[in-house]
N, C-alpha and C positions, 0 to 999 in steps of 0.2 A: 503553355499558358502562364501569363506572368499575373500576382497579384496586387491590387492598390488599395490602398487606406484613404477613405476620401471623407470630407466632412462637407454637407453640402444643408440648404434648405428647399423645402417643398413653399409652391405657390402660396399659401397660406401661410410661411414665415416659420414651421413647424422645423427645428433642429433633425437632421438626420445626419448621423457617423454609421461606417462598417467598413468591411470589404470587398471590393468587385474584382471579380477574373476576366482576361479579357488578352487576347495576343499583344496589346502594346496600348500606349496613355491612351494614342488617339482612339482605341477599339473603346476604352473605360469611358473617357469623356461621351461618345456615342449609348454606350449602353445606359448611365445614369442622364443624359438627355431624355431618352427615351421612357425614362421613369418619369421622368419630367419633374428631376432635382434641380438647383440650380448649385455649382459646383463652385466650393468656397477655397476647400483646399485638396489636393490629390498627390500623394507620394509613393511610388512604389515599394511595397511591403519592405521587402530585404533591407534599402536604403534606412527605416527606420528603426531598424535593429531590432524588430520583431520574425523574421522570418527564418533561417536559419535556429537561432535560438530561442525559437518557443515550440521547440519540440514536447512530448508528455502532454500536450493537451487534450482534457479527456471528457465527452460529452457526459454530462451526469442526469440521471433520471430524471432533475429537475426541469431540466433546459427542457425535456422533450412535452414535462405534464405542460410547461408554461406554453409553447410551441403552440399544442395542441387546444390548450383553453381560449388563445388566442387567435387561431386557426377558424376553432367553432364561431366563434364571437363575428368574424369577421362573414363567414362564409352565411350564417345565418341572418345578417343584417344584409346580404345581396350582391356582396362583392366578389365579381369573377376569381374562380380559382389559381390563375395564374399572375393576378394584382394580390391576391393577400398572399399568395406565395414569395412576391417579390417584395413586398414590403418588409415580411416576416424575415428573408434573406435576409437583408440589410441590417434588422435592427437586432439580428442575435448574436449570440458572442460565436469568434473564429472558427474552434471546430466542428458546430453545429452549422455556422453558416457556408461552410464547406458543400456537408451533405446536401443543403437541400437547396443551393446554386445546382449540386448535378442533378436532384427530383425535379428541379422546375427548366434544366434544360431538356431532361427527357420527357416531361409533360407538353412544354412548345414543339419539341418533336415527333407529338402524334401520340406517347406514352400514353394510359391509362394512369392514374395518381397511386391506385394502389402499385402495379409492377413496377412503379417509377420506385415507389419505397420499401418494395423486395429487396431491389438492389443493395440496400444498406440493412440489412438483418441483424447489424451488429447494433443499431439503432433504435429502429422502430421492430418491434417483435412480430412473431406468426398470426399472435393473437390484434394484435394492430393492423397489420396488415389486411387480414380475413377480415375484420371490420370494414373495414375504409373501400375492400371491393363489393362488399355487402350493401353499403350504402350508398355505391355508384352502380350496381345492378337496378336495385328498386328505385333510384332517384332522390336519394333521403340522406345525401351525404350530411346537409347541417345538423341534423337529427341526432346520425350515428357519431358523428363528432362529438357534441354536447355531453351525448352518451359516456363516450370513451376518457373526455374530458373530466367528466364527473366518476369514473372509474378510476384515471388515473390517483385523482387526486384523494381519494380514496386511499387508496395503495399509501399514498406519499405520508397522509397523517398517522396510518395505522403504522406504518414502519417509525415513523419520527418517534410515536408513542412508545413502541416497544424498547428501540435502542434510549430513549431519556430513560425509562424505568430502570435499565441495566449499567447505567452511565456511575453510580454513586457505587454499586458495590465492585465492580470493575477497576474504577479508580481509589479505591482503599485496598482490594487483597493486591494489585500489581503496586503501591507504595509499601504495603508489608511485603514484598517480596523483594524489593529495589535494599530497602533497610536492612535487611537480615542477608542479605548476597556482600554488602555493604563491610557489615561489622565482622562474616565471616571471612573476606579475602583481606580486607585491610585492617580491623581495629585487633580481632583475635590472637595473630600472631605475635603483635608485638605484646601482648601478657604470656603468651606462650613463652617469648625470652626473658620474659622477667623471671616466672615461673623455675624456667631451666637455673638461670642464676643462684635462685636461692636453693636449688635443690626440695621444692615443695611437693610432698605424697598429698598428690591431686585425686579429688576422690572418680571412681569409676565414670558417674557423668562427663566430668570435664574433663576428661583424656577422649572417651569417642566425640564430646564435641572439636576436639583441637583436632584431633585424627580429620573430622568431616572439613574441618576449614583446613587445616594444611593441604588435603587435596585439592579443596578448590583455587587456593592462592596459587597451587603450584601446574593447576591443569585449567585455569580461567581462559588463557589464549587459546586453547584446543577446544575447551566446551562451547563458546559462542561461535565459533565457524559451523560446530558438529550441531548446535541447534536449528540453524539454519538448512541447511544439508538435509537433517530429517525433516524438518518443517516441509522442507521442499520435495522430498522423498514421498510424503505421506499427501499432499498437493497433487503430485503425477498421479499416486496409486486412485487416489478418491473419481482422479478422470478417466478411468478404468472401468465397462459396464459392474465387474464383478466389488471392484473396488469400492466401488460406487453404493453397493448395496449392503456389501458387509456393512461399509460406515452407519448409512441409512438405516438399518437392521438396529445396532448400536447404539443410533441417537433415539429410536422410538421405544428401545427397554431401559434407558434413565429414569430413575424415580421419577421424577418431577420435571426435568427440561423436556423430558421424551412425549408429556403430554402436553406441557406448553407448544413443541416442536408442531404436532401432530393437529392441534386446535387450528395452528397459524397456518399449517398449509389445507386444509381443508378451508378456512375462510378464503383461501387466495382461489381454490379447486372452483367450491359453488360460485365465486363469484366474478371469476372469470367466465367458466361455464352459463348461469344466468348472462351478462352481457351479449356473449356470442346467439342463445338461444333468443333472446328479444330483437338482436336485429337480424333474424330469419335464418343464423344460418342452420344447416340441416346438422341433427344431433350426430350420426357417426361423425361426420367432419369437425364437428366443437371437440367430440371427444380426442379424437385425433392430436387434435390440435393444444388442445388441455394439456396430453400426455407429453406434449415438449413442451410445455411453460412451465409445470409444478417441476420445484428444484429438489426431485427427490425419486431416485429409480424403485423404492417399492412402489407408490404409486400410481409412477409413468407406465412400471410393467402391467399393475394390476387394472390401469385405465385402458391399456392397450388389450386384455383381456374385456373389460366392458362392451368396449367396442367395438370386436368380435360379436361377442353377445348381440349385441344391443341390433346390428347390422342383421342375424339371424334371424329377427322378429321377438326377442325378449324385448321385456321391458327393461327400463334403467334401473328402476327401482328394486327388481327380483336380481338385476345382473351385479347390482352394489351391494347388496344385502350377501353375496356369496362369498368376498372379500371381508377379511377381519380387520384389513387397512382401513375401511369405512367403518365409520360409527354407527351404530344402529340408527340413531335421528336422522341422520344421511336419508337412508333406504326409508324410510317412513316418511319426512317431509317430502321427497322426491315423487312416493307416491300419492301423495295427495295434490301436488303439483300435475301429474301426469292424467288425475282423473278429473281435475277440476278446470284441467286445460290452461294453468296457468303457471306452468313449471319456471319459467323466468321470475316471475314476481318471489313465489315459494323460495327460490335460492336465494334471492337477494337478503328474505329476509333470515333462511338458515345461515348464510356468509356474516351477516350484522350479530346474530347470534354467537357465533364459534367467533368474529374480532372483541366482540365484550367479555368474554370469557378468557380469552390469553390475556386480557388488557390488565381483568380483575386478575387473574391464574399470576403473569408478571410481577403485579405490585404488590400482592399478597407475598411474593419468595422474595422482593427486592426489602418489604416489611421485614420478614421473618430473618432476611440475611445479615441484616445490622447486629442482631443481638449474638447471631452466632460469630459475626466476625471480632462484637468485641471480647467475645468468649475466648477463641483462638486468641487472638491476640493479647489478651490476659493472663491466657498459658504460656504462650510464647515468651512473653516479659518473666513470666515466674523460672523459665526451665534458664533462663540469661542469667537472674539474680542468683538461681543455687548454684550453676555452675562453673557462673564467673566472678561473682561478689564476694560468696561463699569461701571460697581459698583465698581472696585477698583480704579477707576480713582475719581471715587465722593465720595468714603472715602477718599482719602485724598486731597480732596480739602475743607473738611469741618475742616480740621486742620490748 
């Protein structure tokens, strides 16, 4: 299959760019007829120096919420699934439009939409999936879209929220760390040779700092290969079930990150779990399915236990309650979900619960971390002045 960059308009004088696949111009020119484009301009990808090298292209979470908002929008105003598929084609960026050229030619081939978008799992998730055939069993795909739509985007704010909050102390401790890697490989040494020249009895501090920066000026090429190396070391082990857990185990007994950590995934838990349970699908299967979305094997293991449970004839709420991974509000709001018959609504609004809580928990430590980082870096500057300023202020005072 060869591909083209075409820039064409619709009957209505509407701008359309993208790219079609298709065995040769003449197949392209046929397929965007068909669309009923009128085709302005068509070059074969490679020719335009985008093919070959634009490798690294990488679908990002956004492309799919927009996808999908857009998707709903369309599907709910009446438009046959395989025209907003095709439009959608067109008008998204490359790597996305890859994907869903192959969902919509395996939907013309008789596909289902959901297995059409199994096939790409690296894309659209378990728990998108199970939706989308949820809502092509009972007939209610605009519905469940909207749904998903409005979950995605969900997701998308609560994440933007979290990383802006983290954004300012992030970018001050790695600038105090860039500075002081800085003055100990480059600026230290060369008072280290002044120091030697004059023969100066440097007091105790300022001999292990020059000790600490001579190793680094002189092992700098071997420590940033070897950071990498374990960074990468510790990457492999984390994708290990056992690996996986230790870590997970470790991030939830931190003072403070371990309960921000523990808030954020249980907002993602209920409120994934609510979406699945309102568009009907059946609770051991959400559970199931839950257990591979939450990016976290205590969790996963201990939802994979639920729902065992839950399958036996327990309820949800006696079967989460047994776990110390769950919060007590968990087991409690669940159950009154369970008895009021309204268990979807209840998560949604225990999920809105546990995102206001990491949002407040976040900005309350990104508060609290200003004052300590200019604490630190107040000592920092002090332990520089005794034990760099300090000896050159009493060389030349002996002049």
């Amino acid at each position: 299959m060869m591909r083209f960059r075409f820039k064409a308009k619709t009957h209505d004088g509407v701008d359309r760019k993208g790219v079609v696949e298709a065995q040769n111009q003449q197949a392209a020119v046929e397929v965007l007829r068909n669309q009923k484009l009128f085709i302005i301009e068509l070059h074969e990808l490679n020719q335009t120096g985008r093919g070959i090298l634009s490798f690294g292209e990488k679908i990002k979470f956004d492309d799919v919420v927009n996808f999908t908002r857009q998707l709903s929008t369309m599907i709910s105003a009446g438009l046959p699934l395989t025209d907003a598929m095709s439009i959608l084609q067109i008008q998204s960026q490359p790597a996305l439009q890859k994907k869903l050229s192959e969902v919509l030619k395996a939907i013309e081939g008789g596909s289902t939409f959901a297995d059409a978008l199994a096939v790409h799992e690296e894309v659209f998730s378990k728990v998108y999936v199970s939706l989308v055939r949820a809502g092509e069993a009972a007939g209610v795909l605009d519905t469940i879209l909207v749904r998903l739509a409005d979950n995605l985007e969900k997701q998308r704010e609560f994440r933007a929220k979290t990383k802006g909050a983290l954004i300012y102390p992030v970018i001050v401790l790695v600038g105090m760390l860039v500075v002081g890697l800085v003055m100990m490989i480059f600026v230290l040494p060369k008072l280290t040779a002044m120091y030697e020249d004059f023969n100066a009895d440097l007091p105790v501090i300022t001999k292990l700092l020059m000790s600490f920066s001579d190793f680094l000026a002189n092992t700098w090429y071997l420590g940033v290969p070897a950071v990498f190396v374990i960074a990468y070391l510790i990457k492999m082990w984390k994708k290990t079930p056992a690996g996986a857990l230790i870590y997970d185990k470790l991030m939830f007994r931190l003072p403070i990150f371990g309960k921000i950590k523990l808030m954020t995934l249980m907002a993602e838990f209920t409120r994934t779990l609510a979406l699945l349970a309102g568009a009907g699908v059946a609770l051991v299967e959400g559970l199931s399915i839950v257990k591979h979305v939450v990016d976290n094997e205590v969790l996963s293991r201990a939802l994979s236990v639920v729902g065992k449970d839950v399958e036996k004839g327990n309820s949800l709420a006696a079967s989460l309650a047994k776990h110390e991974a769950f919060p007590l509000l968990v087991s409690q709001m669940v159950s009154v979900g369970e008895q009021t018959g309204k268990l979807d609504d209840v998560l949604n609004r225990v999920a809105g619960y546990f995102e206001i809580e990491s949002e407040h928990a976040i900005k309350n430590l990104s508060t609290a971390m200003e004052p300590v980082i200019m604490i630190v870096l107040g000592l920092g500057v002090g332990f520089m002045i005794v034990a760099i300023v300090v000896p050159i202020y009493n060389l030349t005072s002996t002049f």
